[in-house]
VEXDREN-2710 file (C-alpha; in Angstrom, 1 decimal):
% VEXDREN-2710
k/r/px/py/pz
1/UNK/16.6/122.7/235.6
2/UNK/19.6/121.6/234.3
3/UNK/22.9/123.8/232.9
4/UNK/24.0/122.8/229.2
5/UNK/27.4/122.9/230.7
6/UNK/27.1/121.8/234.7
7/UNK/24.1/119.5/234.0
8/UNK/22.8/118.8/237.9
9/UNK/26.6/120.3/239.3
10/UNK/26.3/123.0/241.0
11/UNK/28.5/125.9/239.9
12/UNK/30.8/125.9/243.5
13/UNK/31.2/122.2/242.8
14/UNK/33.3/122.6/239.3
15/UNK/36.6/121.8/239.5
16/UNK/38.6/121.5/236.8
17/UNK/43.0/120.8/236.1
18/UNK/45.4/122.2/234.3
19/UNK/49.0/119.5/234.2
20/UNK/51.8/120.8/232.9
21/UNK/54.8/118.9/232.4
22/UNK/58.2/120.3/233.9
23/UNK/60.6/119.6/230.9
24/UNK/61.0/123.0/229.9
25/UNK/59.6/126.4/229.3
26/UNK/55.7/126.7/229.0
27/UNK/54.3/127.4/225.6
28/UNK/51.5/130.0/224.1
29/UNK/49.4/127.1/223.6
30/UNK/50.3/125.9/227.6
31/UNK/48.5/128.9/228.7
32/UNK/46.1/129.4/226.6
33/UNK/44.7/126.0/227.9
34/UNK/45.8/127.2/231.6
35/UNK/44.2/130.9/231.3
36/UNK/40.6/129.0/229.6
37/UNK/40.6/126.5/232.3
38/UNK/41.4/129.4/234.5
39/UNK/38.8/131.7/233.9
40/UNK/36.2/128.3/233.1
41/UNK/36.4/127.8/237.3
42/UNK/36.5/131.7/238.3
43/UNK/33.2/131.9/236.4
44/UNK/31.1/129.2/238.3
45/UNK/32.9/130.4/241.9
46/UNK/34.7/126.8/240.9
47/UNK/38.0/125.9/241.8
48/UNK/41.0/125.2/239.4
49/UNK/43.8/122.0/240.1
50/UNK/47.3/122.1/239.1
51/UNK/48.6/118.8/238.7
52/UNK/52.0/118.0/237.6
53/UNK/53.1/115.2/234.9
54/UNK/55.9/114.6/235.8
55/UNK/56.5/110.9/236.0
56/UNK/59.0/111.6/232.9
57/UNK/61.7/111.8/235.6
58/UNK/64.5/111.6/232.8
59/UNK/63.1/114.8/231.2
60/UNK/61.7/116.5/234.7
61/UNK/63.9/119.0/236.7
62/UNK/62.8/120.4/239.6
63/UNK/64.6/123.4/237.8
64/UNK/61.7/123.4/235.5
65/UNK/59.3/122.4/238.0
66/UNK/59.7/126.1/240.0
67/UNK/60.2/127.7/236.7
68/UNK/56.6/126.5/235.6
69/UNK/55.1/127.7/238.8
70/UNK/57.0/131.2/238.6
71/UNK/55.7/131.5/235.5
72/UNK/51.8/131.0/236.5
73/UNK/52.2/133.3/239.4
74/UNK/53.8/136.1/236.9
75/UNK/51.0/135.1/234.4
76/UNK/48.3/135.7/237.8
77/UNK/46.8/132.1/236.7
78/UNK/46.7/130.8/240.6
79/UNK/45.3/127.4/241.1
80/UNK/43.0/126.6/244.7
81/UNK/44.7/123.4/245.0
82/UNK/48.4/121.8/244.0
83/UNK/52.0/122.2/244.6
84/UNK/52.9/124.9/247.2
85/UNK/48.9/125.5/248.3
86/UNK/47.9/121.5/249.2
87/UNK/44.6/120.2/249.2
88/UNK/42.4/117.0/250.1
89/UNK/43.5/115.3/247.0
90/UNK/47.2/115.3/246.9
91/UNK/50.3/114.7/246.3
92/UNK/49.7/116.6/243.3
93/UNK/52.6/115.6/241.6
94/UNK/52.3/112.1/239.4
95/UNK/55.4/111.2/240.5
96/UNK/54.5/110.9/244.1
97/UNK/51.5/108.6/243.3
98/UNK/52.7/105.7/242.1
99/UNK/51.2/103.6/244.7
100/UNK/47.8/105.1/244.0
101/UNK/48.3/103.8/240.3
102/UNK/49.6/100.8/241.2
103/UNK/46.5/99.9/244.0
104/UNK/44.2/100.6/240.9
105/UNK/45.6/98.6/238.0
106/UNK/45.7/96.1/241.0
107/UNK/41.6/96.8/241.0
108/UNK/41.2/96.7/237.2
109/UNK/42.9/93.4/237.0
110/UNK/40.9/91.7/239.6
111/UNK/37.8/93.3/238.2
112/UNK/38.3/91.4/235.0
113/UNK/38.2/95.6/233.5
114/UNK/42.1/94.9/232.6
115/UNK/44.0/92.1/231.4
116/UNK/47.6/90.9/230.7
117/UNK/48.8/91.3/227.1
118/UNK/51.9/89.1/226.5
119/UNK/52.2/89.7/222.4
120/UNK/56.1/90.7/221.9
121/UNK/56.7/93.9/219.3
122/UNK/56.9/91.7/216.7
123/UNK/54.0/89.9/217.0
124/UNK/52.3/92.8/217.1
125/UNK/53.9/94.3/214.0
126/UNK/52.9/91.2/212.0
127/UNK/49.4/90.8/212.8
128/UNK/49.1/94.5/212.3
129/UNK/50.7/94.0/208.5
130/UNK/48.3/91.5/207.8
131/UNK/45.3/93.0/208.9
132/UNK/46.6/96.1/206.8
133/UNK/47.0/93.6/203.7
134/UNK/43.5/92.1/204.2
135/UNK/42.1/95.7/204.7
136/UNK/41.1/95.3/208.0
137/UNK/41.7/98.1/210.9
138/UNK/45.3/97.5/212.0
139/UNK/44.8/98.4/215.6
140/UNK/45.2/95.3/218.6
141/UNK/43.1/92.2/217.8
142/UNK/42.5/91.1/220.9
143/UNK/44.8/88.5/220.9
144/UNK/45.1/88.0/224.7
145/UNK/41.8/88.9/226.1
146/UNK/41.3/85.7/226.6
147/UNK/44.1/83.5/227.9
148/UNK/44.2/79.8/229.7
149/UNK/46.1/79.2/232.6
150/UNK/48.2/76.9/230.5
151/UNK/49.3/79.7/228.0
152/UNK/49.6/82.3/230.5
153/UNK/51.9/79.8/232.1
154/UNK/53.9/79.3/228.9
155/UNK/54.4/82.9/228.3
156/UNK/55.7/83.6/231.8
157/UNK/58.1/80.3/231.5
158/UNK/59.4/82.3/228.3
159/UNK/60.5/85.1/230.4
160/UNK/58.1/87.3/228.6
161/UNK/56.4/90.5/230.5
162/UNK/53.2/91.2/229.7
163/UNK/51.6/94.8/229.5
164/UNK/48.2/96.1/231.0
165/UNK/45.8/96.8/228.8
166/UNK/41.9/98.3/229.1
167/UNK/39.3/96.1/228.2
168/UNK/37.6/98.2/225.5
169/UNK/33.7/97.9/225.4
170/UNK/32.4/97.0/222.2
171/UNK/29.7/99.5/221.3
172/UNK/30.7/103.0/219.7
173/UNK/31.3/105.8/222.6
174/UNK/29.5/109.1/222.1
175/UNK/30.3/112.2/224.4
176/UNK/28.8/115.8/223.8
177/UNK/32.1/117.6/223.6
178/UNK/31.6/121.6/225.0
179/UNK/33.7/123.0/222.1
180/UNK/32.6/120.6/219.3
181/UNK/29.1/119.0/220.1
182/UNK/28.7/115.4/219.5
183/UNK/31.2/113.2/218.3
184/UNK/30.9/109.5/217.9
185/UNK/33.6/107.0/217.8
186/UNK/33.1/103.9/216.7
187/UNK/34.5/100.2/218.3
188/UNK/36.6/99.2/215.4
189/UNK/38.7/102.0/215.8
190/UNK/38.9/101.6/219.5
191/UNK/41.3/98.7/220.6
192/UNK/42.0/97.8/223.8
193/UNK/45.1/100.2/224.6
194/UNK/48.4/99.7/227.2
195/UNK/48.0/101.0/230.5
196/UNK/51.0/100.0/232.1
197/UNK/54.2/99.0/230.2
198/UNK/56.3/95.9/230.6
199/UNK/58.6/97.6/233.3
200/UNK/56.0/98.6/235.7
201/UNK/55.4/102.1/234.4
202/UNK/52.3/103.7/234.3
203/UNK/51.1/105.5/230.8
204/UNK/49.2/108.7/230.2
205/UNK/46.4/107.4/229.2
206/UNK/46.4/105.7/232.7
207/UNK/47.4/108.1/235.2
208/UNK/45.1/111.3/234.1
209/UNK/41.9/109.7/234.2
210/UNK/43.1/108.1/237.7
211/UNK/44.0/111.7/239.2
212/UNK/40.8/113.0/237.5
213/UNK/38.3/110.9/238.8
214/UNK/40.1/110.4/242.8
215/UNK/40.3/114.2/242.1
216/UNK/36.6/114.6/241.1
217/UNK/37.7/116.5/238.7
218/UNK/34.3/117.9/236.4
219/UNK/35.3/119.1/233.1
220/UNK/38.5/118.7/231.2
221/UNK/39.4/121.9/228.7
222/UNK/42.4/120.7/226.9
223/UNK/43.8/120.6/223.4
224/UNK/42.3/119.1/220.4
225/UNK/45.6/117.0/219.8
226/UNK/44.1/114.8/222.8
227/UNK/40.7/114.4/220.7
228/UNK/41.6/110.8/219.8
229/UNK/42.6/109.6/223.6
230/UNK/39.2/110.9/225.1
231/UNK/36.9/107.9/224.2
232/UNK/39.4/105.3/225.7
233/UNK/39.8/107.8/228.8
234/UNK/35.7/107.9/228.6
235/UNK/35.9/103.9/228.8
236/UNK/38.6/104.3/231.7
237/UNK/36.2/106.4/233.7
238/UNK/33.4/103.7/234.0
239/UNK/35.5/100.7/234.8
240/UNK/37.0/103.0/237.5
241/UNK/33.6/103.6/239.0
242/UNK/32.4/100.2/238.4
243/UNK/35.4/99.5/241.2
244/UNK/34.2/102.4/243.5
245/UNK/37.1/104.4/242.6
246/UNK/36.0/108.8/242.4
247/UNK/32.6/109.9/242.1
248/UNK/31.4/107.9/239.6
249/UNK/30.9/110.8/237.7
250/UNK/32.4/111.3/234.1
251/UNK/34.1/114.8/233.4
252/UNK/32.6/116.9/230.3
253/UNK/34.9/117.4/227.8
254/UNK/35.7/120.2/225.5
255/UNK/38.9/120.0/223.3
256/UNK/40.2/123.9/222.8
257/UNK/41.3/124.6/219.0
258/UNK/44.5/124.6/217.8
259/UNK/47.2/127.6/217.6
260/UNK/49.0/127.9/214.3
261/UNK/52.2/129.4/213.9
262/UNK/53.5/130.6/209.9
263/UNK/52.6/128.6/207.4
264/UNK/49.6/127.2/208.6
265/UNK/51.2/125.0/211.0
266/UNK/50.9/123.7/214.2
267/UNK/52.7/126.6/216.5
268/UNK/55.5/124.5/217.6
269/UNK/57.7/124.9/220.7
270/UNK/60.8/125.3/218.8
271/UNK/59.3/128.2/216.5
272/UNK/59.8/131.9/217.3
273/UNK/57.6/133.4/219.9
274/UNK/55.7/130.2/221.0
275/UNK/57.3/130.2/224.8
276/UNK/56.5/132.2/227.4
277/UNK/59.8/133.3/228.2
278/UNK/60.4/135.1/225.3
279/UNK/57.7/137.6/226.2
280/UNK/58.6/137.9/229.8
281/UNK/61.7/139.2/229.1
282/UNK/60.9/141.7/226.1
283/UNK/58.7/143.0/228.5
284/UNK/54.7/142.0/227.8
285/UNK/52.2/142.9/230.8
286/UNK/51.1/139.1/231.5
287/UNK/47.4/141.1/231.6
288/UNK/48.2/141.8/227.6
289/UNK/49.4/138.7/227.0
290/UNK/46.5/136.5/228.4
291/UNK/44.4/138.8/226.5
292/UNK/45.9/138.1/223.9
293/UNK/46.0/134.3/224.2
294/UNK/42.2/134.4/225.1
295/UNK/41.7/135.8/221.4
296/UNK/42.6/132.2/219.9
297/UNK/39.7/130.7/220.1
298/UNK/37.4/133.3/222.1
299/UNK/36.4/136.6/222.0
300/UNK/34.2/138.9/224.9
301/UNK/32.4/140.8/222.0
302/UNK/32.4/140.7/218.2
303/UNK/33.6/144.4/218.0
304/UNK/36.0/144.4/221.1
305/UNK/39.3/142.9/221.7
306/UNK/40.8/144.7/224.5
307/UNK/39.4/143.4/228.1
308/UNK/40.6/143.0/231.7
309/UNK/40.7/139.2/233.1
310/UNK/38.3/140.6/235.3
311/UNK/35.9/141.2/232.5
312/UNK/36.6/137.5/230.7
313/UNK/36.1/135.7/233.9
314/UNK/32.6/137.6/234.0
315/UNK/32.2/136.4/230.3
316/UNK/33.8/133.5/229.6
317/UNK/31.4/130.8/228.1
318/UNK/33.3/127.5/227.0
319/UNK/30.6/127.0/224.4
320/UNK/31.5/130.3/223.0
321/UNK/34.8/129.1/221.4
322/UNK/35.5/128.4/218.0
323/UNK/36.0/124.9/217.2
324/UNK/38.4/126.2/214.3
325/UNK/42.2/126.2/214.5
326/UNK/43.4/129.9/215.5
327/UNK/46.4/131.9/213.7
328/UNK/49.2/133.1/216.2
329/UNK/49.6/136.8/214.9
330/UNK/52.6/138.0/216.8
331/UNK/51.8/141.9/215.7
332/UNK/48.1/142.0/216.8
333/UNK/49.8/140.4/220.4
334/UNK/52.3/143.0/220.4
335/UNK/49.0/146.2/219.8
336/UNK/46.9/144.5/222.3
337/UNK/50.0/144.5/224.9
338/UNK/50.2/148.0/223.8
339/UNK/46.9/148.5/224.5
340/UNK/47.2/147.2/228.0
341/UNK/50.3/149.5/228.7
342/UNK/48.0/152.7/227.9
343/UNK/45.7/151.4/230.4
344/UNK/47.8/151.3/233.2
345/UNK/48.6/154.1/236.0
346/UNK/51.3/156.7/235.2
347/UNK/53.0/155.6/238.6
348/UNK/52.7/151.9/238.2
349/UNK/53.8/152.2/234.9
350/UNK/56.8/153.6/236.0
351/UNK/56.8/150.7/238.8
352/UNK/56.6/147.9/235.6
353/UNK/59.6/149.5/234.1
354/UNK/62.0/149.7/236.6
355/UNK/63.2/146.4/236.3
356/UNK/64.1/146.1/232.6
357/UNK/66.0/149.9/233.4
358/UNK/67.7/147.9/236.1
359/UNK/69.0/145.0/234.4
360/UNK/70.7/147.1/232.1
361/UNK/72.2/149.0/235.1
362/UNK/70.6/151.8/234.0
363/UNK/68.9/152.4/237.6
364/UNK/69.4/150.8/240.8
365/UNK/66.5/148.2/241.7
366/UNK/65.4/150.7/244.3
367/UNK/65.9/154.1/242.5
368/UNK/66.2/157.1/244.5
369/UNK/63.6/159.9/244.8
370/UNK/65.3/161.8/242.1
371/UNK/65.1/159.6/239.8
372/UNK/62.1/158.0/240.8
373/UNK/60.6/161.9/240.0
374/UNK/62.8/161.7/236.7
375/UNK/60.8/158.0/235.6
376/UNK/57.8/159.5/236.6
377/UNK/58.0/162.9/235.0
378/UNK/58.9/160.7/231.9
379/UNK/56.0/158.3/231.7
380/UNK/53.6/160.9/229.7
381/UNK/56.3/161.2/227.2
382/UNK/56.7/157.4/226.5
383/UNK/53.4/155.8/227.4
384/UNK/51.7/155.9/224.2
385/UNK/54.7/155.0/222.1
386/UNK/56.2/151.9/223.9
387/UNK/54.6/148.9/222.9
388/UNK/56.7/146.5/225.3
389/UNK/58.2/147.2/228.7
390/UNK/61.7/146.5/227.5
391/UNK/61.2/149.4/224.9
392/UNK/62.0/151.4/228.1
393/UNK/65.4/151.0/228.0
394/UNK/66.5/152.2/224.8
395/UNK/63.4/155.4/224.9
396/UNK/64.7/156.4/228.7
397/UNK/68.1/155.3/229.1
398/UNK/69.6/158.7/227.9
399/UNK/68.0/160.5/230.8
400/UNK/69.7/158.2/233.8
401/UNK/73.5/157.5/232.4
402/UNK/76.1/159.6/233.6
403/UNK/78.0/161.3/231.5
404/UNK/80.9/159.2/231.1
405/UNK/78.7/155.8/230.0
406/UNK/77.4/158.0/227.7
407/UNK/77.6/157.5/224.0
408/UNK/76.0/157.6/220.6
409/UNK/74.4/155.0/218.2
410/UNK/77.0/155.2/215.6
411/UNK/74.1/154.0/213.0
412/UNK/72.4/157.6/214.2
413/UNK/75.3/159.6/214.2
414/UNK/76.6/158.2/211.2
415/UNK/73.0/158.7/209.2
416/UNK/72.0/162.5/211.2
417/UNK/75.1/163.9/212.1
418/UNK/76.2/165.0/208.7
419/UNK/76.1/167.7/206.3
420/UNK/74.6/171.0/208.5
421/UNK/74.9/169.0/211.8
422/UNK/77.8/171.2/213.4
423/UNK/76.1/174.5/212.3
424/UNK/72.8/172.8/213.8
425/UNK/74.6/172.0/217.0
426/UNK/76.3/175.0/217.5
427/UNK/73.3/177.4/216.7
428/UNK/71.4/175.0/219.5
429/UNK/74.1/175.8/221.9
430/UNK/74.0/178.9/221.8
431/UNK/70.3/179.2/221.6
432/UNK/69.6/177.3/224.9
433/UNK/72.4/178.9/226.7
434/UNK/70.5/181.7/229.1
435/UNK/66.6/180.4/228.3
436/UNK/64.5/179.4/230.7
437/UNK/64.6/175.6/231.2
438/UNK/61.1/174.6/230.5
439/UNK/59.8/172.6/227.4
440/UNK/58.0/175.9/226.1
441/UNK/60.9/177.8/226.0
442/UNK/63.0/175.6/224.7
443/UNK/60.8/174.6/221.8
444/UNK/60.7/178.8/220.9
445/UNK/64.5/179.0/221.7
446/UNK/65.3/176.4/219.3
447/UNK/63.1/177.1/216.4
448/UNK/63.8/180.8/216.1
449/UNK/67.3/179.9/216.1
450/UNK/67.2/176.4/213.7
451/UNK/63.6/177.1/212.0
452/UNK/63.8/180.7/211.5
453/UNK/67.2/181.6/211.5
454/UNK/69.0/179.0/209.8
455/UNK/66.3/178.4/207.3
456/UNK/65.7/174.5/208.0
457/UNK/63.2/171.9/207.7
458/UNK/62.0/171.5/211.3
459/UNK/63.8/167.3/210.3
460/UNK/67.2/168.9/209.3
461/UNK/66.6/171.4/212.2
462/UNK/66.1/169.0/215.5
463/UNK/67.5/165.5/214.2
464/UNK/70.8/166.2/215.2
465/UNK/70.0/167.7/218.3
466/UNK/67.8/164.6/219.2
467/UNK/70.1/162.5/218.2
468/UNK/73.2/164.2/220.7
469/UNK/71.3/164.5/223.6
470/UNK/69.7/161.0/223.7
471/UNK/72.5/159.2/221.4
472/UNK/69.2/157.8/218.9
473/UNK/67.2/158.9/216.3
474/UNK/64.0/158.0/217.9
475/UNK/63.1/159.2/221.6
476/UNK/60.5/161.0/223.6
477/UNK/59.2/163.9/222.7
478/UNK/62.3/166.3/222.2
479/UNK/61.7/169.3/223.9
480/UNK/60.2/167.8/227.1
481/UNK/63.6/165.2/226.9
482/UNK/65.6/168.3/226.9
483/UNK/63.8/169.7/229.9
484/UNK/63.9/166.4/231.7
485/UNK/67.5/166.0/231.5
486/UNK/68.5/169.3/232.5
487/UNK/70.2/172.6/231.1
488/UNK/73.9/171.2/232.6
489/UNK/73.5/167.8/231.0
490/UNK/72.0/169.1/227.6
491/UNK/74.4/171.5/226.8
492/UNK/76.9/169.3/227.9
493/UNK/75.9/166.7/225.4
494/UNK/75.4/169.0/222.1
495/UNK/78.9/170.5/223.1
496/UNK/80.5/166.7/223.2
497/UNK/78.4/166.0/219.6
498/UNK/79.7/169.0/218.1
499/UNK/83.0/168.4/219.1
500/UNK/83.4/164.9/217.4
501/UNK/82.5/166.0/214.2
502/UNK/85.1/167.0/211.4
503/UNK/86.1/170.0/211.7
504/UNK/85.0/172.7/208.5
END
């Protein structure tokens, strides 16, 4: 019994790729394609290829190169086989295959699958215009399928280099796309496309379907903006196993939605909150994130959005995904993020923090036990309220800055520390001066003294206290800050608030 995705493959035997290219920072829609091809081998016990494109060499660092796999390892996407793991198939970087591509045009040529196309620019350009005039497709006529030794002879004596090109076959291809069923395209719109520039250089539409087929690679998951190169990549496949090159064996394709930005765009790489980076360093769990991203195009349930990758891998069905173009919604990223940050452990979500408190200088990489117990003892406090790791800084900074490095938002103290503050600041002093130093008591302390005694809104009563011992008008729960930070430091802090103000 065949699979409607693996046909006869067994489920061990998938193998599909993911080939970024290292010329900058990877993009939402980068992962997105990484985490589905990802979790497509993890659910048939498959294995996933990283390849990389990177025959751009004027655009490729190797800068970018470590950045890219830096940022897979934070994201948890690891491949079975590529750079820094090996495999059977390598070099599994494009730009240490050259010969490979080389021996194989070589192959194509001799085949008579490939010929030399010596048409200049502008002879191309002009034939295309006239076809256009006479309404006829525009694409390449064909002009040098067919060439004698005498013209071939004149064209070289010219000085003129010829391309490679595919011999297109003339009947429409048809492939049962995984994502969009079947889609047809038909041999006028199909010419016979460069494989190889004048200079020697190999082309895209070349080199993948080479590394995919010595690569045995068994399904291709990749964006719908490649739609139109899959038939000629189709045709590739069977002159390369007409020459015994691969398996033989054509990959399955399924081409994954877009992901709009605003405006019903195309999310570009230049627009806000399209690259990775941006989210690593506000402070996203890559768990929430790749939940997130697994959104566009798929979900686990219809009345559930919040899983584990655990849980998608068990899930994930590529037939499942929605052929339609998916909205980017940076808020719903940010809840489900949030979401992820309820679900982790009090003591590794104090672990996740410490390095946004730390680049800030707020704590030492490794804290000590004191404040390691402080962190902790805060994490009920803030847990429910951060939506972002970096949120830490600003909700838990007050309780780790000495007292000198100390200071207050002058947006808060300019908008709370007004009108009643000093009274309010003074009464608080007072107040908490002999209590016991425990959240209970310094709740009763303070609102018999603000509440009850100076006749305030319970606002008015503990803005201006919040605001001088953590320096912001929003922070943890006030009474457990208070206790956290100490009787010494508190009292310290409303004295040094009260003491800037004007005098009465």
């Amino acid at each position: 019994m065949t699979d409607e995705v693996l046909g006869d493959l067994e489920p061990t035997k998938v193998r599909v790729r993911f080939p970024p290219s290292p010329t900058g920072l990877l993009t939402v829609g980068n992962i997105r394609s990484a985490l589905f091809n990802w979790a497509f081998a993890r659910h048939y016990g498959g294995k996933l290829v990283l390849r990389i494109e990177d025959t751009d060499q004027s655009r490729n660092t190797p800068e970018a190169l470590a950045y890219t796999l830096e940022s897979l390892r934070w994201l948890g996407l690891t491949w079975d086989e590529g750079p820094e793991v090996g495999g059977e198939y390598g070099p599994y970087l494009q730009s240490e295959r050259m010969d490979v591509y080389a021996d194989v045009v070589a192959k194509l040529l001799a085949a008579g699958k490939a010929y030399h196309c010596y048409c200049s620019q502008e002879e191309l350009d002009q034939r295309r215009e006239a076809a256009r005039t006479a309404g006829q497709h525009s694409g390449y006529d064909g002009h040098c399928r067919v060439l004698t030794d005498e013209q071939v002879t004149a064209y070289v004596d010219e000085g003129r280099r010829p391309v490679v090109r595919l011999r297109m076959p003339d009947r429409p291809i048809v492939f049962e796309d995984l994502v969009r069923g079947e889609i047809t395209f038909l041999p006028e719109n199909l010419g016979d496309y460069v494989l190889v520039r004048a200079n020697g250089y190999p082309l895209y539409p070349l080199v993948n379907p080479v590394d995919d087929a010595l690569m045995e690679i068994t399904h291709v998951l990749r964006g719908e903006d490649l739609l139109p190169s899959t038939p000629r990549q189709i045709a590739l496949y069977a002159a390369l196993a007409d020459i015994g090159i691969g398996s033989g064996r054509t990959p399955r394709f399924g081409h994954l939605p877009f992901v709009m930005g605003e405006g019903n765009k195309k999310l570009s790489k230049r627009d806000p909150g399209s690259g990775l980076g941006e989210y690593m360093e506000r402070g996203f769990l890559p768990e929430g994130l790749l939940n997130y991203l697994a959104l566009l195009g798929w979900s686990i349930a219809e009345d559930r959005d919040v899983f584990t990758m655990a849980e998608m891998i068990e899930a994930f069905d590529i037939r499942k995904v929605n052929a339609n173009a998916a909205r980017f919604d940076p808020k719903k990223c940010e809840a489900i993020n949030a979401a992820h940050m309820r679900l982790l452990d009090p003591d590794e979500f104090a672990r996740r923090m410490i390095p946004f408190l730390a680049k800030e200088g707020i704590l030492p990489a490794e804290p000590s036990d004191d404040q390691l117990a402080v962190l902790r003892s805060a994490v009920p406090l803030v847990q429910e309220r951060m939506n972002t790791l970096s949120e830490s800084v600003d909700m838990l900074g007050f309780l780790f800055v000495d007292e000198a490095g100390f200071t207050l938002d002058p947006d808060a103290a300019g908008k709370v520390l007004t009108g009643d503050a000093g009274a309010v600041l003074e009464a608080s002093v007072k107040a908490l001066g002999d209590v016991e130093w425990t959240t209970e008591a310094i709740e009763a302390a303070l609102r018999t003294s603000l509440v009850d005694g100076l006749g305030l809104k319970p606002k008015n009563a503990f803005g201006p206290v919040r605001v001088a011992i953590s320096g912001r008008r929003i922070s943890p729960p006030l009474f457990e800050s208070l206790e956290l930070l100490g009787r010494e430091k508190s009292l310290h802090r409303l004295e040094q608030a009260r003491s800037s103000l004007p005098a009465d």
